[in-house]
C-alpha positions, 0 to 999 in steps of 0.5 A: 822899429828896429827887431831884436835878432834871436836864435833858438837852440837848433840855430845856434847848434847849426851855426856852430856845426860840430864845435857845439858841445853841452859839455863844453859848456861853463855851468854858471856861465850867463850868456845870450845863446839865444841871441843871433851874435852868440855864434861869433861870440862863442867862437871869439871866447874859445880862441882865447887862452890863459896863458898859463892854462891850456884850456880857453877861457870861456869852457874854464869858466872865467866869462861870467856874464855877457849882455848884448845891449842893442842899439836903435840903428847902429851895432850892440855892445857888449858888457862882459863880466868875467874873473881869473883863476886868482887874483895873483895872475900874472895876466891880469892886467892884459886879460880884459884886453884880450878878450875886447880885442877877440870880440871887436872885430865881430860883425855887429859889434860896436863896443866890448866892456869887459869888467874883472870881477872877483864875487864868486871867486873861480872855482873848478866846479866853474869848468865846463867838462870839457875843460876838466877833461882836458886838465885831468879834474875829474869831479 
């Protein structure tokens, strides 16, 4: 029988160390925090940027959803769902593949999807503070 790794909330703050933030956390963002892989998931997102935006995709609230799908005896998938600022952006072709090519190489991932979806369309409200802060949005 294989266990299902989890981590509380001190545990992910503790991986995290100082990069955790509430405030750079995406309102709407449905993430595993609890899960064991959601440090190295966080980090991999974070270092991900549009590149017409100085903030990282994840605190400017383009990651929708992420499930972890645990395999019996191998590493888990990971099944992204995420948007752009607008359907006209430029990269929006290369975007998937970005973020695939920041989460493959975690440790205990064997499969990334990463789908565009457009429903809800991306919003500002979507920002996390931090991002706000750092485009000059304040709400």
């Amino acid at each position: 029988m294989m266990m299902k790794a989890v981590a509380d909330e001190d545990m992910v703050k503790n991986a995290l160390g100082d990069e955790y933030d509430e405030m750079a956390e995406p309102p709407i963002a449905e993430v595993p925090r609890t899960h064991a892989l959601w440090p190295a998931i966080s980090r991999a997102l974070r270092e991900v940027y549009d590149p017409e935006i100085p903030v990282n995709v994840y605190e400017l609230g383009l990651i929708y959803k992420i499930e972890v799908k645990e395999n019996e005896g191998r590493k888990a998938d990971l099944d992204v769902k995420m948007t752009l600022t607008s359907p006209h952006c430029p990269v929006a072709q290369e975007m998937p593949g970005m973020i695939q090519n920041a989460l493959f190489p975690i440790e205990g991932v064997d499969h990334v999807d990463v789908e565009i979806i457009w429903e809800p369309a991306w919003e500002p409200s979507m920002m996390a503070e931090t991002a706000k802060l750092q485009l000059n949005m304040f709400t």
